[in-house]
C-alpha positions in Angstrom: 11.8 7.5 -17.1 10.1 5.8 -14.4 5.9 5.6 -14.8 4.3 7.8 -12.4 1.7 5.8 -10.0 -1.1 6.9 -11.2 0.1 5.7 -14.6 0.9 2.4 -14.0 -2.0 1.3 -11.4 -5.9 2.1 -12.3 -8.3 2.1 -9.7 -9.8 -1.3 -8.5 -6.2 -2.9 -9.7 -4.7 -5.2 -7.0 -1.3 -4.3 -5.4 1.3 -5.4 -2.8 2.2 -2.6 -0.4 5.1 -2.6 2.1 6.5 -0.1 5.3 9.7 -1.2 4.8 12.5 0.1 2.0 11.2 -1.4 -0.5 14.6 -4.0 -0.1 14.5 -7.4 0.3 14.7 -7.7 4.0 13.5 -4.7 4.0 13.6 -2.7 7.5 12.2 -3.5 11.0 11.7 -0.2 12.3 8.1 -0.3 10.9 8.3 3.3 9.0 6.0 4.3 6.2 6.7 6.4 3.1 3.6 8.2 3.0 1.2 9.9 4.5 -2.1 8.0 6.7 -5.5 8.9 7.1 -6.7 12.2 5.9 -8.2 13.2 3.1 -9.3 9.4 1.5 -13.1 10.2 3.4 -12.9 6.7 5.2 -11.4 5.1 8.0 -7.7 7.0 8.9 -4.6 4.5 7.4 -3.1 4.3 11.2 -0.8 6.9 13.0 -0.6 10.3 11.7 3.6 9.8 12.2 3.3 8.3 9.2 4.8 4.8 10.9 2.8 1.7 10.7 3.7 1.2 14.2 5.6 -2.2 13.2 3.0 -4.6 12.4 4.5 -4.7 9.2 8.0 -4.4 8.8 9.6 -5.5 5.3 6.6 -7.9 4.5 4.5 -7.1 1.2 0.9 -6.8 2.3 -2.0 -6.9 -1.1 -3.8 -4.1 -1.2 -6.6 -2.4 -3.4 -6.4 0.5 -5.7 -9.1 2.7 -4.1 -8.3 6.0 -6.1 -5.5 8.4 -8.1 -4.4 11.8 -6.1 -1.5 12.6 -7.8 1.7 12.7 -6.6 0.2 9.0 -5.3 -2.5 6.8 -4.8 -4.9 5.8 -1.8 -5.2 1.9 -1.7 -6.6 -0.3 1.0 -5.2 -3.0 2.7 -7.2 -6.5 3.8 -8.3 -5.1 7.0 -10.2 -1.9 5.8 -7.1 0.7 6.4 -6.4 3.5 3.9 -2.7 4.3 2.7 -1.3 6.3 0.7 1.4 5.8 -1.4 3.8 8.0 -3.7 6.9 5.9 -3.9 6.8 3.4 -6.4 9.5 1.2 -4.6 6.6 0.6 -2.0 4.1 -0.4 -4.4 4.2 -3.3 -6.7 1.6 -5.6 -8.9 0.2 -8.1 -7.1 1.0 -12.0 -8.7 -2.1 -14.4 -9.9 -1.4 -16.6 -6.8 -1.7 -14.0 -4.1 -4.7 -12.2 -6.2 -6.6 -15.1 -6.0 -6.3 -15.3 -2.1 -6.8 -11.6 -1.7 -10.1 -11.8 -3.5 -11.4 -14.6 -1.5 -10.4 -13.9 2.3 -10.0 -16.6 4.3 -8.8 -19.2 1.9 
C-alpha cells in the first residue's frame, strides 16, 4: 500500500511538484491536481480553476513542505505561491543537486 503524503513528507522537507500527469512528458494543458489558495492563511496558490494557467506544464518545480492537512499537504513553490497537493504522482523528493540550488536562489 502506497504511503499517504503526510506520511512520507514532514514539514520543512524539500519536494519537486509538477501540473502535469505526473508522466514523463507529462501534459501541456497546464492543469493541476489539486486545489489553490484557500485555507493555507498566505498568499492564494494561483487560479481557483485549479489550472496553473500553463506556466508549468510537465516540468518538476522544488517546492517546500509548508504543512500536513490530510488528504494532502500545502507546499510552496520558489516564488512564494501556496499548493496543495494530494496526489502522490505530483509530488516527489527533491535530489541533493537540485536541493542545493533551491536553498540558495540565484545560484
Amino acid at each position: 500500500m502506497t504511503q499517504r503524503l503526510t506520511e512520507r513528507f514532514a514539514v520543512g522537507d524539500w519536494v519537486e511538484i509538477t501540473f502535469g500527469d505526473g508522466r514523463s512528458g507529462g501534459r501541456s494543458d497546464g492543469r493541476s491536481g489539486g486545489r489553490s489558495g484557500g485555507r493555507s492563511g498566505g498568499r492564494s496558490g494561483g487560479r481557483s480553476d485549479g489550472r496553473s494557467g500553463g506556466r508549468s506544464g510537465g516540468r518538476w518545480q522544488p517546492a517546500r513542505l509548508a504543512r500536513h492537512d490530510p488528504p494532502g499537504v500545502w507546499v510552496q513553490t520558489m516564488d512564494g505561491r501556496f499548493w496543495f497537493v494530494t496526489n502522490t504522482r505530483r509530488i516527489r523528493p527533491l535530489d541533493d543537486e537540485n536541493r542545493s540550488r533551491a536553498e540558495t536562489p540565484g545560484a
